[in-house]
Wavefront OBJ file of the C-alpha trace (Angstrom):
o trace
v 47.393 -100.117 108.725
v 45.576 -102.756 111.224
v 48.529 -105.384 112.334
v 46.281 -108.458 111.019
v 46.790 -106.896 107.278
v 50.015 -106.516 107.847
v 50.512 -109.582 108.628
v 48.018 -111.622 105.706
v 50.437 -109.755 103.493
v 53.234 -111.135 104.972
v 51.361 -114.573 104.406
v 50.956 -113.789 101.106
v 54.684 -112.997 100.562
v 55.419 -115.934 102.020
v 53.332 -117.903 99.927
v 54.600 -116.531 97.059
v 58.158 -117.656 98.471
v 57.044 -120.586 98.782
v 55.713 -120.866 95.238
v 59.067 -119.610 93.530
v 60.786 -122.536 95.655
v 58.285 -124.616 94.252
v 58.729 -123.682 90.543
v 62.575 -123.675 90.979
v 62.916 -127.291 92.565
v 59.817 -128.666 90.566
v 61.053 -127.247 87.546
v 64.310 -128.853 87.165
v 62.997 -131.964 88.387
v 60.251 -131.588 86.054
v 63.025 -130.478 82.943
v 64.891 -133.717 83.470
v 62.011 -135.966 84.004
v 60.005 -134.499 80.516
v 63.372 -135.383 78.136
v 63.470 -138.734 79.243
v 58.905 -138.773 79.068
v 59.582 -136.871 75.931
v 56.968 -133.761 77.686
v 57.314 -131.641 75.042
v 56.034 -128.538 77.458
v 59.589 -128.782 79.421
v 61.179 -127.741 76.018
v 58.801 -124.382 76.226
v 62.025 -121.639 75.878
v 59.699 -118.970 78.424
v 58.880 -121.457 81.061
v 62.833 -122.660 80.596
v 63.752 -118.992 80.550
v 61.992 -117.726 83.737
v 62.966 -120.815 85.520
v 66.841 -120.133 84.805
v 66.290 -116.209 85.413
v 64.564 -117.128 88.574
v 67.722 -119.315 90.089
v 70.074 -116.976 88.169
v 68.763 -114.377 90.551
v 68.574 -116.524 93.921
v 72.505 -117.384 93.034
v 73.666 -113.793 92.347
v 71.622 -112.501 95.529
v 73.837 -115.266 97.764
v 77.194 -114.746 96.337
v 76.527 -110.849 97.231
v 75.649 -111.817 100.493
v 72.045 -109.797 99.855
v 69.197 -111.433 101.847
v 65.770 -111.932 99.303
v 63.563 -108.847 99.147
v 60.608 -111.125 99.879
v 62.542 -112.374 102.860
v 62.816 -109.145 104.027
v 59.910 -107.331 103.004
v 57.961 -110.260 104.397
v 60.135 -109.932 107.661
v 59.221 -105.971 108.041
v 55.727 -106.861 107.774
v 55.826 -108.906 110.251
v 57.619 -106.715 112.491
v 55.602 -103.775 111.939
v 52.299 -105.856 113.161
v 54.434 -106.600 116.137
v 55.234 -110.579 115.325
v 58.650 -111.867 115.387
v 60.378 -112.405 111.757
v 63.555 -114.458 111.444
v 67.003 -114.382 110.804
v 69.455 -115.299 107.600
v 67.161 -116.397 104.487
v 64.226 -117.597 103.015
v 65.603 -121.499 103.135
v 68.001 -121.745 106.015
v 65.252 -120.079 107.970
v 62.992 -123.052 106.631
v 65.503 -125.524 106.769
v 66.257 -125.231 110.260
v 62.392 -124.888 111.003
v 61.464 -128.049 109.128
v 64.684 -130.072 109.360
v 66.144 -128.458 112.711
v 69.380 -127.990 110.253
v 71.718 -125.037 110.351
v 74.669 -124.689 108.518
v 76.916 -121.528 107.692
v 76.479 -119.224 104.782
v 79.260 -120.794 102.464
v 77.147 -123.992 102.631
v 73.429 -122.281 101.033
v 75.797 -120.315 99.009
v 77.613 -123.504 97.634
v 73.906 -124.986 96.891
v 72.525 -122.344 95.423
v 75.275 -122.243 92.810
v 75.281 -126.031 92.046
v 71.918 -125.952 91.574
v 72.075 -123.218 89.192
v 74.775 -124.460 87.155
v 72.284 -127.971 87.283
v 69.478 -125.589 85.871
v 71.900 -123.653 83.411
v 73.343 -127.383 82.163
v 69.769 -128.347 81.814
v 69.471 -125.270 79.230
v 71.687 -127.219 77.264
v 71.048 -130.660 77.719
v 66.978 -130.526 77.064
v 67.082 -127.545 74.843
v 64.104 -125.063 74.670
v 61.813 -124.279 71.580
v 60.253 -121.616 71.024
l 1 2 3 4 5 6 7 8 9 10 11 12 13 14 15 16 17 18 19 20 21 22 23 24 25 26 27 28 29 30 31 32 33 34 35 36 37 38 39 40 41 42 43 44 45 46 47 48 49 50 51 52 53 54 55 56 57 58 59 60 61 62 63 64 65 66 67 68 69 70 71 72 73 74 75 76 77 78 79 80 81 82 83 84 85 86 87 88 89 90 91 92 93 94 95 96 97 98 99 100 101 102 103 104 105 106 107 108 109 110 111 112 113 114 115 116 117 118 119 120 121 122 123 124 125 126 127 128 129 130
């Protein structure tokens, strides 16, 4: 496959990345801000329910240690057109591109798993509908 396919998918991917971050940080701000508004779409139990499976899995993939499969699927692509990738995941790699900050593993691990248990209490505190 040409190297500049290889490498619009590996745009795409991250894109798509980008987009889950998106949903996940959005969507608990969003959660919290639409009790208080009284949005009744925040209550919606399948946007509520893919927004805690999609954490759930971003917190079980750190405390295994396994990197994102769109991190590294992205970061293959990229290799095989003969760019460089990155190393550690999705956000630290961002993080330290955007903020120049770099912190050890227990530190994403720790906010992974705080924000999770902010999107699982949010479960409970602005309860879904279906």
């Amino acid at each position: 496959m040409d190297s500049q396919w290889l490498l619009i998918f590996a745009d795409a991917l991250l894109i798509l990345h980008t987009i889950l971050v998106a949903f996940v940080i959005l969507g608990l701000g969003a959660t919290f801000a639409g009790y208080f508004l009284n949005w009744r779409w925040v209550r919606n139990f399948w946007f509520r329910l893919s927004h805690l499976a999609v954490i759930a899995i971003v917190v079980l993939q750190s405390w295994l240690g396994v990197l994102c499969p769109l991190t590294s699927w992205e970061m293959a692509l990229r290799a095989k057109a003969g760019e460089a990738g990155y190393e550690g995941s999705f956000i630290q790699h961002w993080l330290q591109s955007i903020l120049y900050y770099s912190a050890p593993d227990w530190v994403f691990i720790l906010a992974y798993t705080v924000f999770g248990a902010l999107v699982l209490a949010s479960w409970f505190v602005v309860r879904p509908r279906r």
